[in-house]
C-alpha positions, 0 to 999 in steps of 0.5 A, spaced: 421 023 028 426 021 034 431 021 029 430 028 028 430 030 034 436 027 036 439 030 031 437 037 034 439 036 041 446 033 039 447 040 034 444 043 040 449 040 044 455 042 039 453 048 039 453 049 046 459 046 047 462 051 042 458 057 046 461 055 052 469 055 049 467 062 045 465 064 053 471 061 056 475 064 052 473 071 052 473 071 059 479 069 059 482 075 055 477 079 059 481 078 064 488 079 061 485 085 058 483 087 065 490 085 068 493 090 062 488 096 064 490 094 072 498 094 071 497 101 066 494 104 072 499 102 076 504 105 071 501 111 070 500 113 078 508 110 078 509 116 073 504 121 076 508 121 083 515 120 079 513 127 076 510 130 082 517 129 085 521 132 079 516 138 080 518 138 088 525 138 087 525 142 081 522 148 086 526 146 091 533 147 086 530 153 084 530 156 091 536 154 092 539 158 085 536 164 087 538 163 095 545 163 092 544 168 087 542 173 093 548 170 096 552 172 090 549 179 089 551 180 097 558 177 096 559 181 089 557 188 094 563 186 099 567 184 095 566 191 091 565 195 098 573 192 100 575 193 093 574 201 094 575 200 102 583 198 099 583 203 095 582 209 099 586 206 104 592 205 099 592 211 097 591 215 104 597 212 105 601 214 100 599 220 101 601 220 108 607 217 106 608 222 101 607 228 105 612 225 111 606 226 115 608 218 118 613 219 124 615 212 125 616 206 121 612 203 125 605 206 123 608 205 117 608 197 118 601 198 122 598 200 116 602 195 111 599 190 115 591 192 115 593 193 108 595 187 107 589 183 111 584 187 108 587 184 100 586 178 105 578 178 106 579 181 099 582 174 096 578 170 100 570 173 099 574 173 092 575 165 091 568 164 095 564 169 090 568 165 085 566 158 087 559 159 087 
């Protein structure tokens, strides 16, 4: 009967032996598995905060578009009130030019040069709309 229980206890021990490599190695992959699940997380955060400040710079582009856009209407007005100023201006002045009603050629010449300053806002409001 001796034999028989030595036999056990050495089946025992194999089996035990094997028990303890199976556990061994299933904590071993446990804690791959867990470094796995910890660097997902890190990724995942790392992607949150990424997406969180691609929202704050998408807010922020899109106040500064519409902060130009209000710019540009405003721009467009000016442009378009010194257009019209020009305008009237031109043809004020031909009208005095054709009525004689200038005395000297030195209103003619002051005016020539409001005219042409006006055509200079005119070009500049006109290059600063455009490079917007």
């Amino acid at each position: 009967m001796s034999k028989s229980y030595d036999v056990d206890n050495s089946k025992n021990g194999s089996n035990a032996n094997s028990l303890q490599t199976e556990l061994e190695s299933l904590q071993k992959t446990l804690r791959e598995i867990e470094q796995k699940c910890r660097a997902a997380v890190a990724e995942k955060e790392k992607a949150e905060d990424e997406r969180m400040a691609a929202e704050e710079l998408l807010v922020e582009k899109t106040k500064e578009a519409e902060n130009l856009s209000h710019e540009s209407q405003q721009l467009q007005l000016q442009l378009d009130q010194l257009k019209l100023q020009i305008r009237e201006f031109e043809n004020t002045h031909n009208d005095l030019k054709e009525e004689n009603k200038l005395d000297n050629l030195e209103d003619v010449s002051q005016q020539d040069s409001e005219l042409v300053s006006l055509k200079d806002q005119l070009q500049a409001k006109d290059a600063l709309l455009k490079s917007l």
